[in-house]
mmCIF file of the N, C-alpha and C atoms, coordinates in Angstrom:
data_MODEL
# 
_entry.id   MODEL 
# 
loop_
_atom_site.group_PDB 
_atom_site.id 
_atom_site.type_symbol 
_atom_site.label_atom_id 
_atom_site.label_alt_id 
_atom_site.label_comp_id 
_atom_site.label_asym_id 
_atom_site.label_entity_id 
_atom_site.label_seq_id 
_atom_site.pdbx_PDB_ins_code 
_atom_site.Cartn_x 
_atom_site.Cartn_y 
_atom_site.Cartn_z 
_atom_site.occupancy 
_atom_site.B_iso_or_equiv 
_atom_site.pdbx_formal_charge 
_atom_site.auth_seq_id 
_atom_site.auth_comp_id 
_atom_site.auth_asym_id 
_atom_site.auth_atom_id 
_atom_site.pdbx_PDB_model_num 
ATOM 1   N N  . UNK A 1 1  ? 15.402  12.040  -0.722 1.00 0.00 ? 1  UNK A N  1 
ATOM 2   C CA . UNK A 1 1  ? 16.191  12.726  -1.736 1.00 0.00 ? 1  UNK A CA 1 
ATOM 3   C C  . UNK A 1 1  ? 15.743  12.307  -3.141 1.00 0.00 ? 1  UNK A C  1 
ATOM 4   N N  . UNK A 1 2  ? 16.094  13.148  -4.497 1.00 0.00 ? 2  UNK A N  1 
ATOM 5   C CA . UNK A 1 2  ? 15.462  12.555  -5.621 1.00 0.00 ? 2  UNK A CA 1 
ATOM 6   C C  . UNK A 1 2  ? 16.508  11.295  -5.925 1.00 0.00 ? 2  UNK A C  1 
ATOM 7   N N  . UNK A 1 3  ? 15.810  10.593  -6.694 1.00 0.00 ? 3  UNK A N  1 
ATOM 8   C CA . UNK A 1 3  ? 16.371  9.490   -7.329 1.00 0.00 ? 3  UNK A CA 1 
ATOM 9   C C  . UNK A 1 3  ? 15.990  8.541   -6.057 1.00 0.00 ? 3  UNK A C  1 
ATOM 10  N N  . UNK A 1 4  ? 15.865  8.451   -5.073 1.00 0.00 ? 4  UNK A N  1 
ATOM 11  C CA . UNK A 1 4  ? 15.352  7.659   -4.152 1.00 0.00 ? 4  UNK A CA 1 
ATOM 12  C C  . UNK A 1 4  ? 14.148  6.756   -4.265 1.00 0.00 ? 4  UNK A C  1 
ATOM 13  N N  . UNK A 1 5  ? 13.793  5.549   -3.668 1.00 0.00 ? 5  UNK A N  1 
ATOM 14  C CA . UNK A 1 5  ? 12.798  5.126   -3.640 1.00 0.00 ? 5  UNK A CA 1 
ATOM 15  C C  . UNK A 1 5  ? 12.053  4.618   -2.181 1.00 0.00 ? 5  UNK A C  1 
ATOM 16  N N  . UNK A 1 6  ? 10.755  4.408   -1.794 1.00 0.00 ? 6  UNK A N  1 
ATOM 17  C CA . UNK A 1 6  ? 10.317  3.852   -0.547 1.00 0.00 ? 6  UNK A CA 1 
ATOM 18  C C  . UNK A 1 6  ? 10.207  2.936   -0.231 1.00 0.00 ? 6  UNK A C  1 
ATOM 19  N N  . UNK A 1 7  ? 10.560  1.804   0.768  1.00 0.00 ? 7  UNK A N  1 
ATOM 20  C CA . UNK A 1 7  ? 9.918   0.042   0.712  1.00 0.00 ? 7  UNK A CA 1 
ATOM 21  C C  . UNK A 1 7  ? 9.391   0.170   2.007  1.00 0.00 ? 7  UNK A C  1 
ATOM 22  N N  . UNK A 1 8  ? 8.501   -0.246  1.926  1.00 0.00 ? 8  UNK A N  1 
ATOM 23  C CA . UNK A 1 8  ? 7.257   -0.375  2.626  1.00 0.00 ? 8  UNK A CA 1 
ATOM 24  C C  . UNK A 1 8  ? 7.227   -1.969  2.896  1.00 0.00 ? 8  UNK A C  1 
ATOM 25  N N  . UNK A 1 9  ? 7.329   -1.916  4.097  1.00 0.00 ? 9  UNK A N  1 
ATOM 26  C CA . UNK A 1 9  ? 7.883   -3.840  4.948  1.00 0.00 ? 9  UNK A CA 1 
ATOM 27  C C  . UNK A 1 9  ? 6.427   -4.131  5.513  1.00 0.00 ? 9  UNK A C  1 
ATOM 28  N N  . UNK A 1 10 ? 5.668   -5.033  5.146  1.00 0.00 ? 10 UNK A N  1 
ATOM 29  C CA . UNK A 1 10 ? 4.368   -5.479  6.324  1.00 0.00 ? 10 UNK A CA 1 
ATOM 30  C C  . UNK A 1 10 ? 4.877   -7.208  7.050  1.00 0.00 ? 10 UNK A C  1 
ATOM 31  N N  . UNK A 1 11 ? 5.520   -7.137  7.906  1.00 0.00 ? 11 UNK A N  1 
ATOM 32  C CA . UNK A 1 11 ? 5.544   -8.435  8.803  1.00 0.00 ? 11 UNK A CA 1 
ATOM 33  C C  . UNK A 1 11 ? 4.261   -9.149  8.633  1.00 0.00 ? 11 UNK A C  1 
ATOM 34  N N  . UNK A 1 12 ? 4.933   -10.456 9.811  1.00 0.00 ? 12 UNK A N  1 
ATOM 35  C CA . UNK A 1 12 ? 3.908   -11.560 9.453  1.00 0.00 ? 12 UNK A CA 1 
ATOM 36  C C  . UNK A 1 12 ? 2.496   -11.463 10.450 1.00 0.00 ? 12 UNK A C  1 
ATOM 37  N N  . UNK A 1 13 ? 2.515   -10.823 10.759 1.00 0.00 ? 13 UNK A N  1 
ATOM 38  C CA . UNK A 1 13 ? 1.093   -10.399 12.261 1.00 0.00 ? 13 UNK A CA 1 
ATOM 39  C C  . UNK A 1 13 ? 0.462   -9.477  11.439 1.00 0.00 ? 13 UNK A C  1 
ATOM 40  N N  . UNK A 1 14 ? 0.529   -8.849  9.609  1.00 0.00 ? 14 UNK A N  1 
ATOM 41  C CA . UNK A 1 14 ? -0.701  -8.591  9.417  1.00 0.00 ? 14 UNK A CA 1 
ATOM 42  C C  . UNK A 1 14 ? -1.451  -8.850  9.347  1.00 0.00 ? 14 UNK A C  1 
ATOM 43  N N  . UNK A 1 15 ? -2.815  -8.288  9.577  1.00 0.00 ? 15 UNK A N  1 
ATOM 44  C CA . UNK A 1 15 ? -4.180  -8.793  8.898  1.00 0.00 ? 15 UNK A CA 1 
ATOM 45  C C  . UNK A 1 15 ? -5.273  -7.768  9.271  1.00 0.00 ? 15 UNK A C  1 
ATOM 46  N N  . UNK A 1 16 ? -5.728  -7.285  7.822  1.00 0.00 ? 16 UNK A N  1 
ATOM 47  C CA . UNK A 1 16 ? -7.234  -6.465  7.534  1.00 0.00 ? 16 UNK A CA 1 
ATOM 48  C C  . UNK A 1 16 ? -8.108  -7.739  7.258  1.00 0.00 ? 16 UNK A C  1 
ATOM 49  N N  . UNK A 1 17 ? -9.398  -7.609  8.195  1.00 0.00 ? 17 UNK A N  1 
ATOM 50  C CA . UNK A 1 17 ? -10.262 -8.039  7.280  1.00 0.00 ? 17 UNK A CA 1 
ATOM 51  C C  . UNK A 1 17 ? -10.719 -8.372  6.127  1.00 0.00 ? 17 UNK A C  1 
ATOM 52  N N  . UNK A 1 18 ? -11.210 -9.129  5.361  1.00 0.00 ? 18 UNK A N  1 
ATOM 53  C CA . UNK A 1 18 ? -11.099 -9.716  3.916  1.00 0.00 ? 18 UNK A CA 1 
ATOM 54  C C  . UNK A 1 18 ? -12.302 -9.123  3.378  1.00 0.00 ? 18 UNK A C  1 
ATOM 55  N N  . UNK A 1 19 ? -12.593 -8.495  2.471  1.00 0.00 ? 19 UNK A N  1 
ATOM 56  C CA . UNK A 1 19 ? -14.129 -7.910  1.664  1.00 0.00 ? 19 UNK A CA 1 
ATOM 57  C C  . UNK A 1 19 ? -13.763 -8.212  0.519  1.00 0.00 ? 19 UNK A C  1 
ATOM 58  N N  . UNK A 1 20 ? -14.880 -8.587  -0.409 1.00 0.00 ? 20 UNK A N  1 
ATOM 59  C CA . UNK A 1 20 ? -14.809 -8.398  -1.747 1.00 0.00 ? 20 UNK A CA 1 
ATOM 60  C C  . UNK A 1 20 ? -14.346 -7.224  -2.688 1.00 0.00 ? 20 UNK A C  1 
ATOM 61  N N  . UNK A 1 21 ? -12.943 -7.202  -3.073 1.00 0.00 ? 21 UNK A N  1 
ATOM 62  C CA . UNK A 1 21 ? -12.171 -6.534  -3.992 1.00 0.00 ? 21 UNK A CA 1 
ATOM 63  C C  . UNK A 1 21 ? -11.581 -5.525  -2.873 1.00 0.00 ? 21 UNK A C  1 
ATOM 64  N N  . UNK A 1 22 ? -11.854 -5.547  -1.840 1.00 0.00 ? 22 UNK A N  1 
ATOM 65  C CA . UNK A 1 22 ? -11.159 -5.219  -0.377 1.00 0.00 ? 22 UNK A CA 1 
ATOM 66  C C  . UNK A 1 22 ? -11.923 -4.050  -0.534 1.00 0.00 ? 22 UNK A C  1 
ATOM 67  N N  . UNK A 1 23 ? -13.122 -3.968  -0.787 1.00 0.00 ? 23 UNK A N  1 
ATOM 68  C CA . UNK A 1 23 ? -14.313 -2.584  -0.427 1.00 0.00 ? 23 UNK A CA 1 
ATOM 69  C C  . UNK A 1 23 ? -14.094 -2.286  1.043  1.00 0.00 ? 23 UNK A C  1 
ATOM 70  N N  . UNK A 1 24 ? -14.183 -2.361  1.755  1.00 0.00 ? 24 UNK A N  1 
ATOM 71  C CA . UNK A 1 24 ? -14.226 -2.410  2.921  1.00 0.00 ? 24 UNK A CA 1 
ATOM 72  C C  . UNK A 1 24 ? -13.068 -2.118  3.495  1.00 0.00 ? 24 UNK A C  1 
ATOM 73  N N  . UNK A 1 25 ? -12.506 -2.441  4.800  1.00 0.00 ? 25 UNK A N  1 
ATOM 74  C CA . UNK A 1 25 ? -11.281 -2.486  5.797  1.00 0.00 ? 25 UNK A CA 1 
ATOM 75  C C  . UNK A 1 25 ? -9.965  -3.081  4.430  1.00 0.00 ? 25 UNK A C  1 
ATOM 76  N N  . UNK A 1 26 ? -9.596  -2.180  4.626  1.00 0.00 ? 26 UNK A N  1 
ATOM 77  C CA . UNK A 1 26 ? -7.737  -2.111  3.315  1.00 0.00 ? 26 UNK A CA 1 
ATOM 78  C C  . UNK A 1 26 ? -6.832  -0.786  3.341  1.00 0.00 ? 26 UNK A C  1 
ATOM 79  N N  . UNK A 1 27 ? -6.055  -1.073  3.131  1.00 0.00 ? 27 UNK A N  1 
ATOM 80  C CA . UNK A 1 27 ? -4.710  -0.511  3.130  1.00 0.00 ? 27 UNK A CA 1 
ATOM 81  C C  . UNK A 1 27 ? -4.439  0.167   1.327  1.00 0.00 ? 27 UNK A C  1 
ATOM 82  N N  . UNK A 1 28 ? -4.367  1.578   1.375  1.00 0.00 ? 28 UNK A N  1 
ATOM 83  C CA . UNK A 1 28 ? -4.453  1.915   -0.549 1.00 0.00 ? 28 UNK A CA 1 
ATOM 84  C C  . UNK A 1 28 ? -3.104  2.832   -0.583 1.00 0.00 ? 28 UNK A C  1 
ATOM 85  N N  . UNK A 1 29 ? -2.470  1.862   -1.615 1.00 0.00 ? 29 UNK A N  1 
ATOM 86  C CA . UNK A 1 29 ? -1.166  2.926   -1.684 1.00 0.00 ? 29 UNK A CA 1 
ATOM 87  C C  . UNK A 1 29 ? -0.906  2.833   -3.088 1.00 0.00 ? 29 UNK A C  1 
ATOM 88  N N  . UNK A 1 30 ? -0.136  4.067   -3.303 1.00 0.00 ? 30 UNK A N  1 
ATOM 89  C CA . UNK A 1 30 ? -0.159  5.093   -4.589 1.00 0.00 ? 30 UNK A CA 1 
ATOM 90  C C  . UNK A 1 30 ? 1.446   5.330   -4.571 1.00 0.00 ? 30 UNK A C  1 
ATOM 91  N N  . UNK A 1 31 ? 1.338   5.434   -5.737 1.00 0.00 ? 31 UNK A N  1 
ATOM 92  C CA . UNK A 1 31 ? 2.993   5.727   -6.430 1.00 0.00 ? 31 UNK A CA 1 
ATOM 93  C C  . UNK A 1 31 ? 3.201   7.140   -6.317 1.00 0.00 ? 31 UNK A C  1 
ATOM 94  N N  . UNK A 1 32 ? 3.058   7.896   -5.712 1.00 0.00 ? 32 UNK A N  1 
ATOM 95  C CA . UNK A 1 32 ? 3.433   9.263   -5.773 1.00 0.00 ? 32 UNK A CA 1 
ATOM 96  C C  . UNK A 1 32 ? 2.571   9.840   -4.506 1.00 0.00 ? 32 UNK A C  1 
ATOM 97  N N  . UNK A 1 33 ? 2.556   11.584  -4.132 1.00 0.00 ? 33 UNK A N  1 
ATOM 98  C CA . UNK A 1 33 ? 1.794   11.668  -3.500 1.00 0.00 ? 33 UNK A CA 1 
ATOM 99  C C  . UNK A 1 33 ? 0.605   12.476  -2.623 1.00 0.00 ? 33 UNK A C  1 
ATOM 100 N N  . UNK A 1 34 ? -0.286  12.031  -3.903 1.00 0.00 ? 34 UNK A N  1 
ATOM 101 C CA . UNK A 1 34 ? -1.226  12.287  -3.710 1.00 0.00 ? 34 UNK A CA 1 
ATOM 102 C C  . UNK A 1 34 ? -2.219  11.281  -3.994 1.00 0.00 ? 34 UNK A C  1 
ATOM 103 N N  . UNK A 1 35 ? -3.659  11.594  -3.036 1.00 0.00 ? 35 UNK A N  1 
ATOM 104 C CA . UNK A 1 35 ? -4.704  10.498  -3.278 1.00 0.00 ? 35 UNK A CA 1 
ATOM 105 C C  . UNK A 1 35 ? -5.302  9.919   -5.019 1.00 0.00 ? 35 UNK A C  1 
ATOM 106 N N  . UNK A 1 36 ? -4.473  10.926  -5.937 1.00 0.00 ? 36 UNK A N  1 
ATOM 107 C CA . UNK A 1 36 ? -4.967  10.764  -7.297 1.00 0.00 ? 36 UNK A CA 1 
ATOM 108 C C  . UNK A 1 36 ? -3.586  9.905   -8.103 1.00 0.00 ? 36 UNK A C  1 
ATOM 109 N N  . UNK A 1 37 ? -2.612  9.777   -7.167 1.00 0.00 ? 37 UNK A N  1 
ATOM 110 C CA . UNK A 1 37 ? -1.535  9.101   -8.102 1.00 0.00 ? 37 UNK A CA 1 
ATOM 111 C C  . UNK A 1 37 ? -1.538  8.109   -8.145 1.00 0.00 ? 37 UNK A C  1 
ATOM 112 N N  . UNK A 1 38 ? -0.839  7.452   -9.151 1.00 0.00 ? 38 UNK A N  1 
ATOM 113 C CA . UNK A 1 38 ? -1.131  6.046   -9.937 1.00 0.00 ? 38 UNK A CA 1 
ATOM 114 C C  . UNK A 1 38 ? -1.311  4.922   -8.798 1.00 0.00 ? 38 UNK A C  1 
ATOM 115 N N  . UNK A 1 39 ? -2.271  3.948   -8.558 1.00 0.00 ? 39 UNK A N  1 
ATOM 116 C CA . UNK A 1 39 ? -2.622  3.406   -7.692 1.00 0.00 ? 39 UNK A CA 1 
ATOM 117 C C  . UNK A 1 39 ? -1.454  2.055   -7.890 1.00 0.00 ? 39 UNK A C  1 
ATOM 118 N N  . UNK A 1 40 ? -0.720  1.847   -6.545 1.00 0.00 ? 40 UNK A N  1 
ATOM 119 C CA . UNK A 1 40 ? -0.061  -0.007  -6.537 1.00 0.00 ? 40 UNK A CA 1 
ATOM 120 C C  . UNK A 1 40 ? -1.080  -0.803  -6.339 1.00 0.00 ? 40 UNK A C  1 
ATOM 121 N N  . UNK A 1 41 ? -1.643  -0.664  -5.567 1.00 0.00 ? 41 UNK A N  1 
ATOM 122 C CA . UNK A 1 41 ? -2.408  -1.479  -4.657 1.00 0.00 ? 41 UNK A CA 1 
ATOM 123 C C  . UNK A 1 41 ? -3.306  -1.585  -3.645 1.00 0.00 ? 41 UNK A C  1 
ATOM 124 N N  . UNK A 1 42 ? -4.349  -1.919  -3.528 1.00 0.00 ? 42 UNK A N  1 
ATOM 125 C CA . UNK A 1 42 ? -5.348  -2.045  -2.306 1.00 0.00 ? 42 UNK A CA 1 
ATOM 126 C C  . UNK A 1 42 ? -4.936  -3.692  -1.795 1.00 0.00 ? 42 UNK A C  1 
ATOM 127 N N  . UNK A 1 43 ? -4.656  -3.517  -0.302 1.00 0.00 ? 43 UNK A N  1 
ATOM 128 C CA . UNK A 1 43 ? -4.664  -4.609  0.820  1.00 0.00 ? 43 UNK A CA 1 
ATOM 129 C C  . UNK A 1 43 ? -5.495  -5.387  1.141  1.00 0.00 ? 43 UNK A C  1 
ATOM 130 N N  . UNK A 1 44 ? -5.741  -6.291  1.509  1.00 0.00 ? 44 UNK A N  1 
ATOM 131 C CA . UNK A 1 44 ? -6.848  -6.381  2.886  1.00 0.00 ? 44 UNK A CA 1 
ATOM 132 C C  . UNK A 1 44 ? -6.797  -8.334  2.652  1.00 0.00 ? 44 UNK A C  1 
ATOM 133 N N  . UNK A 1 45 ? -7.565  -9.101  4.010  1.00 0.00 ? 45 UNK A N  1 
ATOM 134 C CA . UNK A 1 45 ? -7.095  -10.210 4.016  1.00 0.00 ? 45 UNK A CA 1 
ATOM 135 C C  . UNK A 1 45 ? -6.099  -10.899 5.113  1.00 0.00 ? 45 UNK A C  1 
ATOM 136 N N  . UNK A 1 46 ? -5.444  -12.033 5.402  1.00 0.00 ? 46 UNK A N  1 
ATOM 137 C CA . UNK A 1 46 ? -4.366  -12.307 6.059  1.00 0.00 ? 46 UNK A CA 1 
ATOM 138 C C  . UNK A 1 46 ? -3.548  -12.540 5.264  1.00 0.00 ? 46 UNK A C  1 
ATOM 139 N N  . UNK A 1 47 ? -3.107  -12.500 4.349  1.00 0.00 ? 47 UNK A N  1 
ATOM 140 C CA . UNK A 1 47 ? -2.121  -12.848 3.654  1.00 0.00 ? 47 UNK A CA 1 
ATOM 141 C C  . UNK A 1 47 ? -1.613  -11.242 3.781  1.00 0.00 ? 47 UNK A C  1 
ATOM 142 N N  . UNK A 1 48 ? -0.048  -11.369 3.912  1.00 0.00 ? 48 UNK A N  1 
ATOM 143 C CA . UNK A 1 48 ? 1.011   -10.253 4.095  1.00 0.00 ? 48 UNK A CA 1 
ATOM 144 C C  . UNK A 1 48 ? 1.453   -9.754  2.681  1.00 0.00 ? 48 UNK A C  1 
ATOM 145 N N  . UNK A 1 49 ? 1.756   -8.764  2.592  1.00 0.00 ? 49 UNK A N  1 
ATOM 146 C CA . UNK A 1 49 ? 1.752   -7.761  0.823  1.00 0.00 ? 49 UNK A CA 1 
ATOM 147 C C  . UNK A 1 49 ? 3.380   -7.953  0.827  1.00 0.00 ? 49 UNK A C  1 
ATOM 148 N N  . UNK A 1 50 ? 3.970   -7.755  2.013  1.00 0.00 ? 50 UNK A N  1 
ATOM 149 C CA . UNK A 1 50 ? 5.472   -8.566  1.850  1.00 0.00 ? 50 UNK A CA 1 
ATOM 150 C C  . UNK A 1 50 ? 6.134   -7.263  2.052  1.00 0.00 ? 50 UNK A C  1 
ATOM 151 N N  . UNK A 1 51 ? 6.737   -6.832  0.829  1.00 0.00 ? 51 UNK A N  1 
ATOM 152 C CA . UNK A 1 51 ? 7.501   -5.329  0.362  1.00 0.00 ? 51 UNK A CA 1 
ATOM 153 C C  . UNK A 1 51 ? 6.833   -4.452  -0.705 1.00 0.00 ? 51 UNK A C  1 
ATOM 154 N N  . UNK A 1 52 ? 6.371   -3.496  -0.450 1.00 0.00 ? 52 UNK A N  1 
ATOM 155 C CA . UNK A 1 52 ? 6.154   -2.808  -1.581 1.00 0.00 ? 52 UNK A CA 1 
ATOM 156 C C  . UNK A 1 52 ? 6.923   -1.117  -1.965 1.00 0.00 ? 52 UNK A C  1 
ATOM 157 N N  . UNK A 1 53 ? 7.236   -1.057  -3.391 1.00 0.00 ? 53 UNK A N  1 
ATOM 158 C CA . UNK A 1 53 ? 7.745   -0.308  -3.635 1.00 0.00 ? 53 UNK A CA 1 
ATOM 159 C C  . UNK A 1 53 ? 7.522   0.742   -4.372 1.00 0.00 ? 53 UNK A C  1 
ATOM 160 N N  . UNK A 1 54 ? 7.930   1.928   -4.134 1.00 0.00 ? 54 UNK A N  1 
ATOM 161 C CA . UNK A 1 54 ? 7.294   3.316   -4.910 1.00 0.00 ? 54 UNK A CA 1 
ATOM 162 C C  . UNK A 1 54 ? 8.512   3.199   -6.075 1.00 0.00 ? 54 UNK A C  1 
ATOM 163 N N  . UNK A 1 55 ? 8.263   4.003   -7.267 1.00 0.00 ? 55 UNK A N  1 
ATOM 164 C CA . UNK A 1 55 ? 8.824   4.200   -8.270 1.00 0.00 ? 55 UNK A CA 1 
ATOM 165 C C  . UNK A 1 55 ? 9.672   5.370   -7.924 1.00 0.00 ? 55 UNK A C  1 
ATOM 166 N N  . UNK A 1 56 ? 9.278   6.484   -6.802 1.00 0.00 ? 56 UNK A N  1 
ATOM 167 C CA . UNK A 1 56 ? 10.257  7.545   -6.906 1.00 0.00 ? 56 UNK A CA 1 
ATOM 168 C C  . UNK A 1 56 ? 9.949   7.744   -5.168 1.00 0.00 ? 56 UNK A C  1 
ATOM 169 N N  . UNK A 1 57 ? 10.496  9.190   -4.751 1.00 0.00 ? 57 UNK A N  1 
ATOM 170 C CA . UNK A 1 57 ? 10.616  9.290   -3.452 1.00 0.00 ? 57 UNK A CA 1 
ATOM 171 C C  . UNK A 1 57 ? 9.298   9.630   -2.805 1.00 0.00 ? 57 UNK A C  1 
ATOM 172 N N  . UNK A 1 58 ? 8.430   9.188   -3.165 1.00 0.00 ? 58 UNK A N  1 
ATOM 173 C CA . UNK A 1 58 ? 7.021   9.236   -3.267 1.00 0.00 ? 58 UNK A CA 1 
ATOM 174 C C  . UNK A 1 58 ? 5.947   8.277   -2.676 1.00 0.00 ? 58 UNK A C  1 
ATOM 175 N N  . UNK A 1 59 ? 4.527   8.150   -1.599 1.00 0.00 ? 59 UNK A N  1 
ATOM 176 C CA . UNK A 1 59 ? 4.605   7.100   -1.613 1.00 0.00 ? 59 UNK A CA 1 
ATOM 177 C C  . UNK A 1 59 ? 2.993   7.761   -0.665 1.00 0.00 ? 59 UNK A C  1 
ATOM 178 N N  . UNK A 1 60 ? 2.021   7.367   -1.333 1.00 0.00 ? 60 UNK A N  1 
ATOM 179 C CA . UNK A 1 60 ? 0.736   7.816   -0.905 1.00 0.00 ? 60 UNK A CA 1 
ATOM 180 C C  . UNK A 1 60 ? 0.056   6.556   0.055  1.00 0.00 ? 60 UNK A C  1 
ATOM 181 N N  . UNK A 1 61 ? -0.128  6.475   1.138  1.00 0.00 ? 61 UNK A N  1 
ATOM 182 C CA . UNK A 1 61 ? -1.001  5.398   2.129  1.00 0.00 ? 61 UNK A CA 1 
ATOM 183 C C  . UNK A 1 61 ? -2.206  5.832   2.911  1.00 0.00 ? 61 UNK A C  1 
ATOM 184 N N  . UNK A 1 62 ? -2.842  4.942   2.226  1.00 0.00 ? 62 UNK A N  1 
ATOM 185 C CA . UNK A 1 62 ? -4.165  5.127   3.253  1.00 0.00 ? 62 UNK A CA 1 
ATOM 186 C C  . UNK A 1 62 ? -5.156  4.001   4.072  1.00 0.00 ? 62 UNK A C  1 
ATOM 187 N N  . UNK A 1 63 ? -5.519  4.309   5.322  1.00 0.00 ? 63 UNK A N  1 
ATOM 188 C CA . UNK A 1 63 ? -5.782  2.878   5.845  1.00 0.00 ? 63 UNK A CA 1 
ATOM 189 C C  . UNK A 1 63 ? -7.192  3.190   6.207  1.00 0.00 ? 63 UNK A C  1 
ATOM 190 N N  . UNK A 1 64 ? -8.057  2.568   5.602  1.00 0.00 ? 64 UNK A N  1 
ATOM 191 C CA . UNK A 1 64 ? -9.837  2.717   5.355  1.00 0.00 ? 64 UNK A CA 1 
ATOM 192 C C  . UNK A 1 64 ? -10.160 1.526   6.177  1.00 0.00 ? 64 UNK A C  1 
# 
């Protein structure tokens, strides 16, 4: 619904592979949605991203 937002939960059993600046094997999510909207974040690594949150009801993921 509008005014809504998304949280996005990654437990503790994640893990992508680690690359430099996460070129490689990562997780890319976007504030809105489409592949051109404002980027949060690229993944990758064992360390867990925790919660992440979209600004609106919106919420672009992609797993490379």
């Amino acid at each position: 619904l509008p005014r809504q937002r998304i949280q996005l939960a990654f437990d503790k059993t994640y893990y992508i592979e680690p690359s430099f600046e996460c070129r490689f094997d990562h997780i890319e999510i976007r504030d809105g949605p489409f592949g051109f909207s404002p980027l949060i974040d690229r993944f990758c690594g064992p360390k867990s991203p925790g919660v992440v949150t979209s600004t609106g009801r919106f919420m672009w993921i992609k797993f490379t």
